[in-house]
C-alpha positions as CSV (number, residue, x, y, z in Angstrom):
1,X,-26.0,76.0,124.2
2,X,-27.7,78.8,121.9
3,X,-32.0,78.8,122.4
4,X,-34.3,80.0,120.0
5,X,-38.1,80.6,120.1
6,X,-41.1,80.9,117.9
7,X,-44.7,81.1,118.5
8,X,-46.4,77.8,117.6
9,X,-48.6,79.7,115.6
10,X,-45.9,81.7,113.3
11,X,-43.8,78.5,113.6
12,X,-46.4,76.6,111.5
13,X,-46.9,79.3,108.8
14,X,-43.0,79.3,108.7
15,X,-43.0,75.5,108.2
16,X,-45.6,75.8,105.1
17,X,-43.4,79.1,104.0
18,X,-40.6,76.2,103.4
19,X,-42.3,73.5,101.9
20,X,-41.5,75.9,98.6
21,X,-37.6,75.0,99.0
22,X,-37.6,72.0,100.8
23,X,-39.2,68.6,101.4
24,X,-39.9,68.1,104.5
25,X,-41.0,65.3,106.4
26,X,-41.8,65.1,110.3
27,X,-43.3,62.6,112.9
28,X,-46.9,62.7,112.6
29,X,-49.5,61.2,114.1
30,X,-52.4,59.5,112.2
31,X,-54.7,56.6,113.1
32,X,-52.4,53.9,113.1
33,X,-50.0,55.5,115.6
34,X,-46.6,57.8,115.0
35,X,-44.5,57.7,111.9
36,X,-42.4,59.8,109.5
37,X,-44.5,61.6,106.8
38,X,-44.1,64.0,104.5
39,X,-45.5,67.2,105.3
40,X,-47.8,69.1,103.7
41,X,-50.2,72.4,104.3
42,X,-53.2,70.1,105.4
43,X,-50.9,68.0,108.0
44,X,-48.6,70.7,109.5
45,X,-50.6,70.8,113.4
46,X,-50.2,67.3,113.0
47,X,-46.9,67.0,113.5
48,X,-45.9,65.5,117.1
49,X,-43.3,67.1,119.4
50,X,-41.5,65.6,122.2
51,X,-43.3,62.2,122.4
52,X,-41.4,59.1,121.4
53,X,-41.0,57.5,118.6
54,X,-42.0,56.9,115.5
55,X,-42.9,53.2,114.3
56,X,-39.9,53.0,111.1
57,X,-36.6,54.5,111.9
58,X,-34.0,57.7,110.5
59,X,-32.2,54.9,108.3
60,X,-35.0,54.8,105.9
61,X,-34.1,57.9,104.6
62,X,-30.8,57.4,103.9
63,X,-30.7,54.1,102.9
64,X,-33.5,52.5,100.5
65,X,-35.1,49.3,100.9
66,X,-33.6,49.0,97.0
67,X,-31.9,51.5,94.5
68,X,-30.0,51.3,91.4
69,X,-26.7,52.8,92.0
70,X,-25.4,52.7,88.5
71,X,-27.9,55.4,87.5
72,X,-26.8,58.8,87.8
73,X,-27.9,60.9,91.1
74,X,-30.6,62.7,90.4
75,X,-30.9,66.5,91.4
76,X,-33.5,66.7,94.5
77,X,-34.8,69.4,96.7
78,X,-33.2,69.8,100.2
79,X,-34.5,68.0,103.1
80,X,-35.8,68.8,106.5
81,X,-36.6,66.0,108.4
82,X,-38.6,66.8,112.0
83,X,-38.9,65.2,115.0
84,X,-36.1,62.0,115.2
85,X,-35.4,61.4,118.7
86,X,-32.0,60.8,119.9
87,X,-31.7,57.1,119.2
88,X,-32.6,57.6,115.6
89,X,-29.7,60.5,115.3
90,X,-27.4,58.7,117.0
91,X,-27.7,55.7,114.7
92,X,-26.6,57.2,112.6
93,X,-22.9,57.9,113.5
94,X,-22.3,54.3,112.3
95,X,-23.8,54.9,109.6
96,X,-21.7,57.2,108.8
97,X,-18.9,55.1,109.5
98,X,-19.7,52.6,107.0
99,X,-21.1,54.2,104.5
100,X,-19.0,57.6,104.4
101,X,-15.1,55.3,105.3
102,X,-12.7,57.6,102.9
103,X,-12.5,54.3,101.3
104,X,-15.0,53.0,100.6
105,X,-17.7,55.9,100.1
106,X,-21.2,55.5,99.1
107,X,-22.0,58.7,97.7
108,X,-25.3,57.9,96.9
109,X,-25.8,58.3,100.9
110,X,-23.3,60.8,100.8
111,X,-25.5,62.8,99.0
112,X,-28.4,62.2,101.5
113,X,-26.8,63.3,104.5
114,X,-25.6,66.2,102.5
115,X,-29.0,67.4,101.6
116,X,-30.6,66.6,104.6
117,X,-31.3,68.9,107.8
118,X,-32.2,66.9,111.0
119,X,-34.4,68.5,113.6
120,X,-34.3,66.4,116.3
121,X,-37.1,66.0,119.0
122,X,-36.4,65.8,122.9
123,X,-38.5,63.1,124.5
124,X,-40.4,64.0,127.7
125,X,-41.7,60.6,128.5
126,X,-40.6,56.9,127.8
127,X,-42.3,53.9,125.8
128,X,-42.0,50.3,127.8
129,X,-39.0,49.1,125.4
130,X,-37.0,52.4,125.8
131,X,-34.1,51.7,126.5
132,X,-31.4,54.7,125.6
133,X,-29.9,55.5,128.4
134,X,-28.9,52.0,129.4
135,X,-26.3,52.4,126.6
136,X,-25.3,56.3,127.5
137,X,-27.8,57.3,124.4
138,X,-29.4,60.6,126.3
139,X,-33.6,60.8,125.3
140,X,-32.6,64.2,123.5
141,X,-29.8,65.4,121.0
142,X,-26.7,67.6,121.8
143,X,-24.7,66.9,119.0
144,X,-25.3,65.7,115.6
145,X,-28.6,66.6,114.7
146,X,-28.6,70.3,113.6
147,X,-31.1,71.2,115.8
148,X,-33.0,70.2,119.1
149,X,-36.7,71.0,119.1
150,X,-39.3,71.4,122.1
151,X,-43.0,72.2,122.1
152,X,-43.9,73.8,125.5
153,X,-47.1,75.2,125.6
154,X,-47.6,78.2,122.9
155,X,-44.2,78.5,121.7
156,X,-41.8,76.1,119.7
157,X,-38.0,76.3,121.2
158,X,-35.4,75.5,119.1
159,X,-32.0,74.0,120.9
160,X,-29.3,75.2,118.0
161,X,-26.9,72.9,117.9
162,X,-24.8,73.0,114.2
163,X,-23.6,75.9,112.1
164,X,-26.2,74.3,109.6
165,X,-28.6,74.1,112.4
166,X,-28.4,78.3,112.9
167,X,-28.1,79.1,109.8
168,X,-31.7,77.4,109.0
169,X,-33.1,79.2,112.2
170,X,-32.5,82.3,110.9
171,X,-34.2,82.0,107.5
172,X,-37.5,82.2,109.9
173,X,-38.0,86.2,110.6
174,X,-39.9,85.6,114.0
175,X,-37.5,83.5,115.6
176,X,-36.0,85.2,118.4
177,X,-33.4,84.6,120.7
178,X,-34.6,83.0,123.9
179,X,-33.2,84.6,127.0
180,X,-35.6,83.5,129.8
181,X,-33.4,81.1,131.6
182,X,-36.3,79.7,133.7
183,X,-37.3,78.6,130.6
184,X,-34.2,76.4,130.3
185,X,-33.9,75.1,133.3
186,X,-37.8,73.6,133.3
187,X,-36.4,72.0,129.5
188,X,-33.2,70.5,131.8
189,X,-35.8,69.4,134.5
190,X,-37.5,67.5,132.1
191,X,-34.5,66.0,130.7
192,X,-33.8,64.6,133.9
193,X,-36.9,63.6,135.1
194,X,-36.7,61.2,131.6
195,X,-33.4,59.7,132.4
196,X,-34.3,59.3,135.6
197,X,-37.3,57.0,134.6
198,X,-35.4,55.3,131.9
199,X,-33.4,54.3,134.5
200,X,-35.7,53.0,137.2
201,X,-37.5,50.6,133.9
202,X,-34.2,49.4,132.9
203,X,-32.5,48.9,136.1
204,X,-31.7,45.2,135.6
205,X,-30.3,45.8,132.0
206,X,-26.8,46.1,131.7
207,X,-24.6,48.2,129.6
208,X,-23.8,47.9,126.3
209,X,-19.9,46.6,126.9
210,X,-21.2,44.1,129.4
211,X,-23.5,42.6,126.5
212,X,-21.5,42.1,124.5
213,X,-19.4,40.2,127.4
214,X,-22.6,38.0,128.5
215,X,-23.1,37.8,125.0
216,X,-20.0,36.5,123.6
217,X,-20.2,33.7,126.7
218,X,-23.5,32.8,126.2
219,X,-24.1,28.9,125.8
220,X,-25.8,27.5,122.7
221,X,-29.2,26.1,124.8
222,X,-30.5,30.3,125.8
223,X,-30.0,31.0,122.4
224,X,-32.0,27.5,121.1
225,X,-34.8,28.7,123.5
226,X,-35.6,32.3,122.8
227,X,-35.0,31.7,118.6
228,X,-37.7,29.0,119.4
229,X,-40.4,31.6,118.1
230,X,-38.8,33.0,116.0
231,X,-40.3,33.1,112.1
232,X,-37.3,34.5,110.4
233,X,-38.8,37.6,109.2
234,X,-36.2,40.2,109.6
235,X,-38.1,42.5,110.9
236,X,-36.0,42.8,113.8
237,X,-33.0,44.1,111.7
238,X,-35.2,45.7,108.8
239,X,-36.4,48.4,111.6
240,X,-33.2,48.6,113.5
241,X,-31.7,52.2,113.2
242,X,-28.5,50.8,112.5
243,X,-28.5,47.5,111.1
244,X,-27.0,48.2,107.0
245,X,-26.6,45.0,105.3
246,X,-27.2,44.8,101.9
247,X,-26.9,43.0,98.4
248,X,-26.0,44.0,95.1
249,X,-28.1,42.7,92.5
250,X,-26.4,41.8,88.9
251,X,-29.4,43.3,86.0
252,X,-29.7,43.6,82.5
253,X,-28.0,46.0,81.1
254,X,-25.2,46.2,83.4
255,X,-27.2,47.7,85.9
256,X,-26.6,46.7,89.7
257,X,-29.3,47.5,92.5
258,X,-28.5,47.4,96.0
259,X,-31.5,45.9,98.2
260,X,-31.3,45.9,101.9
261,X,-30.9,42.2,104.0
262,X,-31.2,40.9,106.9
263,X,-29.2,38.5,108.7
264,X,-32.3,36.5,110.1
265,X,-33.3,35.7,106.4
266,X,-33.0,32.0,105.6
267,X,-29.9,31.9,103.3
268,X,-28.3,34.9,104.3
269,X,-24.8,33.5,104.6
270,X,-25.6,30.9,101.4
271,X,-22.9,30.6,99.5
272,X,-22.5,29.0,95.9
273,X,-22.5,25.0,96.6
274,X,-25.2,25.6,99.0
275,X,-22.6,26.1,102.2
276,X,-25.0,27.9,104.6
277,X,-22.9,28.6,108.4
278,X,-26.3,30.3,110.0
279,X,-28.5,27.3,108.5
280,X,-30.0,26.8,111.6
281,X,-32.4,28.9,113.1
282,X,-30.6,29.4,116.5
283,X,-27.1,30.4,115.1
284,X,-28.8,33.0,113.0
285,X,-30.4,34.8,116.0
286,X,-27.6,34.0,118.5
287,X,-25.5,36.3,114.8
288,X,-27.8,39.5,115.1
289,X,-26.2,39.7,118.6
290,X,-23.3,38.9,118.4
291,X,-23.1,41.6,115.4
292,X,-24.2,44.3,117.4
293,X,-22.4,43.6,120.7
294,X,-19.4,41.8,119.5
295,X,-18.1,42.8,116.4
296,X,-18.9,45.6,115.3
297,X,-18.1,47.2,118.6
298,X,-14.6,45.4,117.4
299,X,-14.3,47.3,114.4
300,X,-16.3,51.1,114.9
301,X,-16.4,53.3,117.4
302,X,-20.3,54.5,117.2
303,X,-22.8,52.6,118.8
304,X,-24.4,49.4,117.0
305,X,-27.1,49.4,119.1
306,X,-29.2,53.2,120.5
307,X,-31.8,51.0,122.9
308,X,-34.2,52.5,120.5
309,X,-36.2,49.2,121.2
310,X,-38.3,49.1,118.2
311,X,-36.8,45.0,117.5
312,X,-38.9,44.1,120.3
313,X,-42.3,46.1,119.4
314,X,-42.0,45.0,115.9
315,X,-40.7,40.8,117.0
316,X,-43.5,38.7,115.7
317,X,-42.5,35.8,117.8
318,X,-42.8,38.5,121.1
319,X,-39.3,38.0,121.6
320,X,-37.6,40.6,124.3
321,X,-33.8,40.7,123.8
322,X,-33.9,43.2,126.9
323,X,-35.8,40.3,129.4
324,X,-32.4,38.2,127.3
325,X,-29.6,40.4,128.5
326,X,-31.2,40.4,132.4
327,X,-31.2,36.6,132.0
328,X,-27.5,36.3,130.9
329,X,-26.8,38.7,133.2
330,X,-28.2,37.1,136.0
């Protein structure tokens, strides 16, 4: 795979070179913690490299919380979006799946992913709810992000990974090609030294086939007991990388606006006369998982789940569907 490096230094005047053609947006860190922000001249050494993740997920750009979509798109500059780690890229193959299915395409989204350039960021250390690899998702990108990037001590390395990807590179004039291969190999070191602690914390966990097996088999009591804190808030599926329900909302003037959902919203399956089949609390938790193990797994071939973990950080009920999964699996 093709290496490129920069100087940190020329890499940030290169970065605020662009911000006249593009938007861009990175993971930055403020008071609060790590999130996606747009970036501007003031906030450029800001931006964090290599250390995972930020608190919202890659979805939000490519899917609104709501949006008209009988309004016409509107022209917009390109995109460059820095520093998604791998489980946020790799969320988004199913995306793509549903949204860009040659029947049924969104082009609203289509027209996102179209304008967008994704810079992934390698991660060289874990968070407690990491849980990637468990479900073959590697802590850094080698496909489908259009580049790979890596902060290591003055220079900024760029991983080329897309035609896209190259092309961008060499719109900066001090990237150079990287030829040190000791270089490399410390960058593979450190990719391994990450997968080999993801896979000491998640040792018990099993794989994302045999969840949705233990799953599937699961009796209704487990699923009474853990849903027994849970509030119904949706935060769980409103963060979630891949998780893409939605409804279309009828408006005056013939207008329709499509508004994200979450199954773990009282009344999401409501249907007119009141029928309701997740009523109860239990059934609509025991759904979530049975959606993202079971059946989608059923009907795509991307991953419905990328161990990202962030359902568990955000859970205001502090429930763990990892500690879960290592009960059914027990």
């Amino acid at each position: 795979m093709e290496y490129k490096v920069i100087e940190k230094e020329e890499w940030d005047k290169a970065v605020e070179q662009l911000l006249l053609s593009y938007s861009i947006f990175a993971a930055i860190r403020n008071e609060f913690g790590l999130d996606y922000e747009p970036v501007s001249a003031d906030n450029i050494d800001k931006i964090s490299y290599n250390k995972p993740k930020p608190a919202t997920s890659l979805k939000n750009f490519f899917l609104p919380i709501k949006e008209n979509v009988t309004s016409p798109i509107q022209g917009e500059k390109k995109r460059v979006i820095i520093g998604a780690p791998n489980c946020d890229i790799e969320g988004l193959r199913i995306l793509d799946e549903i949204y860009l299915d040659k029947d049924f395409d969104d082009m609203f989204y289509r027209n996102r992913r179209e304008n967008t350039l994704l810079i992934s960021s390698d991660c060289f250390g874990i968070q407690e709810h990491c849980h990637c690899l468990s479900y073959d998702v590697k802590p850094y990108s080698t496909s489908f992000a259009d580049i790979a990037i890596i902060h290591k001590e003055s220079r900024i390395i760029l991983r080329i990974i897309t035609p896209m990807g190259k092309e961008f590179a060499n719109q900066l004039t001090m990237v150079r090609q990287l030829d040190d291969q000791a270089v490399v190999s410390a960058i593979e070191k450190q990719h391994s030294d990450v997968e080999s602690m993801l896979k000491t914390s998640n040792k018990s966990l099993p794989d994302y086939r045999e969840t949705g097996r233990i799953v599937k088999e699961a009796g209704e009591d487990i699923w009474k007991r853990y849903s027994s804190s849970c509030v119904s808030c949706g935060a769980c599926a409103t963060i979630c990388p891949t998780c893409s329900c939605f409804l279309l909302i009828d408006k005056p003037g013939f207008e329709k606006v499509k508004q994200l959902d979450a199954c773990q919203y009282p009344g999401f399956e409501r249907v007119a006369g009141g029928e309701d089949g997740l009523f109860e609390l239990h059934r609509r938790f025991r759904n979530r998982y049975m959606c993202k193990y079971v059946w989608k797994p059923e009907k795509f071939k991307s991953l419905a789940c990328t161990g990202c973990g962030r359902c568990i950080e955000a859970c205001i009920g502090k429930i763990n569907k990892n500690e879960l999964f290592i009960e059914l699996a027990g």
